[in-house]
C-alpha positions as CSV (number, residue, x, y, z in Angstrom):
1,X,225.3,112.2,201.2
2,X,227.1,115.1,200.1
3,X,225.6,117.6,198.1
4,X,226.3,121.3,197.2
5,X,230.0,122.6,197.0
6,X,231.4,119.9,199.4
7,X,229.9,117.1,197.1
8,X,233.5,116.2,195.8
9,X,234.9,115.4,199.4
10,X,237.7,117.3,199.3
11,X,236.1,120.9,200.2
12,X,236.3,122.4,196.2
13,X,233.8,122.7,195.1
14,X,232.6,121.1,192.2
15,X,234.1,121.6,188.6
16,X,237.6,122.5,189.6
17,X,240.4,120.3,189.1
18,X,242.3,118.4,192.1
19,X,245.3,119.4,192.9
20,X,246.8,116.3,192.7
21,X,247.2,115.7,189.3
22,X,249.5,117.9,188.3
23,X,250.0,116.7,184.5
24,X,246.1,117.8,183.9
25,X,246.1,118.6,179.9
26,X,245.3,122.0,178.6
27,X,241.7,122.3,178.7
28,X,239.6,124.7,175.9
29,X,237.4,126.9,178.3
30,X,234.2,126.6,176.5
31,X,231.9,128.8,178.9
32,X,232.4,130.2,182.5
33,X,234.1,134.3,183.0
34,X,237.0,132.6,181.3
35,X,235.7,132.2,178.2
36,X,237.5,134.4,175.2
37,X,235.0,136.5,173.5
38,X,234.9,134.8,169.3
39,X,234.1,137.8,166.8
40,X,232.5,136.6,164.2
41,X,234.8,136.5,160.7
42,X,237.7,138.4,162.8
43,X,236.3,141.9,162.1
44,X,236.8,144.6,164.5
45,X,233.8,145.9,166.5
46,X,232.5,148.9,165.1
47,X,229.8,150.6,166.4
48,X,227.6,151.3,163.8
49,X,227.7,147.2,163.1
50,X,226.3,146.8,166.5
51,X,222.7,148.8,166.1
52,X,219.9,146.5,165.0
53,X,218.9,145.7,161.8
54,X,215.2,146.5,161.3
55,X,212.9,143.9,161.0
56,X,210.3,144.9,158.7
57,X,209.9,146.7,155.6
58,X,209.9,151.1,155.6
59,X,206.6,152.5,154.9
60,X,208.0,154.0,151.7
61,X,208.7,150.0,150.8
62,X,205.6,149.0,151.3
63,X,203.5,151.7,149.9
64,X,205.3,150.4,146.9
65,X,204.4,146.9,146.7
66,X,200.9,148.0,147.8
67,X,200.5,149.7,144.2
68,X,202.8,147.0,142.5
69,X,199.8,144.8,143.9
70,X,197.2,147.1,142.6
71,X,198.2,147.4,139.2
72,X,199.3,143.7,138.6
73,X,195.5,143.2,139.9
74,X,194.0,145.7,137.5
75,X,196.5,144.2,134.8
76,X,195.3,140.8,135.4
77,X,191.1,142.2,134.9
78,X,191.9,143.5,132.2
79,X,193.5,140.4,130.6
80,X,190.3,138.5,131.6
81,X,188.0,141.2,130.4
82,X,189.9,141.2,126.7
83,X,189.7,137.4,126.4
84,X,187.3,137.3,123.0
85,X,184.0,135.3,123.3
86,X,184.8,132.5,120.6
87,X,181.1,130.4,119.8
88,X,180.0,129.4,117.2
89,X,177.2,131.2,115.9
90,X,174.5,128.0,115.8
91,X,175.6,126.6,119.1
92,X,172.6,127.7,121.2
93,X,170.1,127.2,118.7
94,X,171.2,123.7,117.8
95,X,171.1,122.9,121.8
96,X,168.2,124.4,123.3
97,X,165.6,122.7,120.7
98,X,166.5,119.6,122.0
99,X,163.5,117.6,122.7
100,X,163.2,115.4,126.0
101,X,165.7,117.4,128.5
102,X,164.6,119.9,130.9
103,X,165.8,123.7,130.6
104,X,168.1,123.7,133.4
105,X,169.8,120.7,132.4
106,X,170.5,122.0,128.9
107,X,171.7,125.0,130.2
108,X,174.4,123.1,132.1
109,X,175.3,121.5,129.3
110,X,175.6,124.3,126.9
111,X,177.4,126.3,129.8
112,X,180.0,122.9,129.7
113,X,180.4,123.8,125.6
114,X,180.7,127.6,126.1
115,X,183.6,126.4,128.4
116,X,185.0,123.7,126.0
117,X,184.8,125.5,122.2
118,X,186.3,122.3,120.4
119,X,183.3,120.8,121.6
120,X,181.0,123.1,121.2
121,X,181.6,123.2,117.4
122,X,181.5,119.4,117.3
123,X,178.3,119.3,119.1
124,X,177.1,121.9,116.2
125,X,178.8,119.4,113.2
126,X,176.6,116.2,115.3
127,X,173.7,114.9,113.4
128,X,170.8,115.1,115.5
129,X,170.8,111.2,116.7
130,X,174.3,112.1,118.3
131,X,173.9,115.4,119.6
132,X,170.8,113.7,121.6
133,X,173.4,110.7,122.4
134,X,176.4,113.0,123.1
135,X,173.7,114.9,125.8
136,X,172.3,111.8,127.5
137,X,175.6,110.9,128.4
138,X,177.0,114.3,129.1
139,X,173.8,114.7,131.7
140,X,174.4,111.5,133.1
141,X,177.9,111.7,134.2
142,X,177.1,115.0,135.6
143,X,173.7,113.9,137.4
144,X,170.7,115.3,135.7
């Protein structure tokens, strides 16, 4: 079997037409020494267009988004801070003398209203019989 150059049989080497066919089409060179150089969008080489393109962001850049990150931090703290502490005024002494619970799971619960304000006040406007029904089930959904 033939292989290499000679693998055609007639001595050319492979990927060169035969001579014998003379009517062989026009054929669009696609790669090979032949192949006409495409610029991209017709524009003439310049060669400033040719240097690199940086990658990454200038130091000046990013020392700027470094203290645009600080301050939209410090901005956001100081949102939290400001948020006003909104209870009503008889919530923890309505909740914590409730007989028949144990101080941690109270203070779950209560931590649960401080949370959940709506609540809170209707756990204050409860008669007793329901604030004790409204913390039995609270407790037991949340396994205590």
């Amino acid at each position: 079997m033939a292989t290499g150059k000679h693998a055609m049989g007639s001595g050319e080497p492979l990927g060169s037409p035969m001579p014998d066919f003379p009517g062989t089409p026009d054929v669009e060179i696609l790669d090979g020494p032949d192949k006409p150089v495409a610029k991209p969008f017709d524009k003439p080489l310049d060669p400033v267009d040719r240097k690199r393109k940086r990658g990454g962001l200038m130091e000046e850049e990013i020392n700027v988004f470094c203290s645009m990150t600080e301050v939209v931090k410090e901005v956001a703290t100081a949102i939290r801070e400001c948020k006003p502490l909104d209870v009503h005024p008889n919530l923890y002494g309505a909740f914590m003398t409730q007989g028949g619970f144990s101080n941690e799971a109270l203070m779950a619960a209560l931590s649960h209203l401080l949370d959940n304000k709506a609540q809170g006040v209707g756990f204050v406007a409860m008669a007793d019989a329901h604030r004790v029904l409204w913390l039995r089930s609270w407790l037991g959904k949340h396994y205590y």
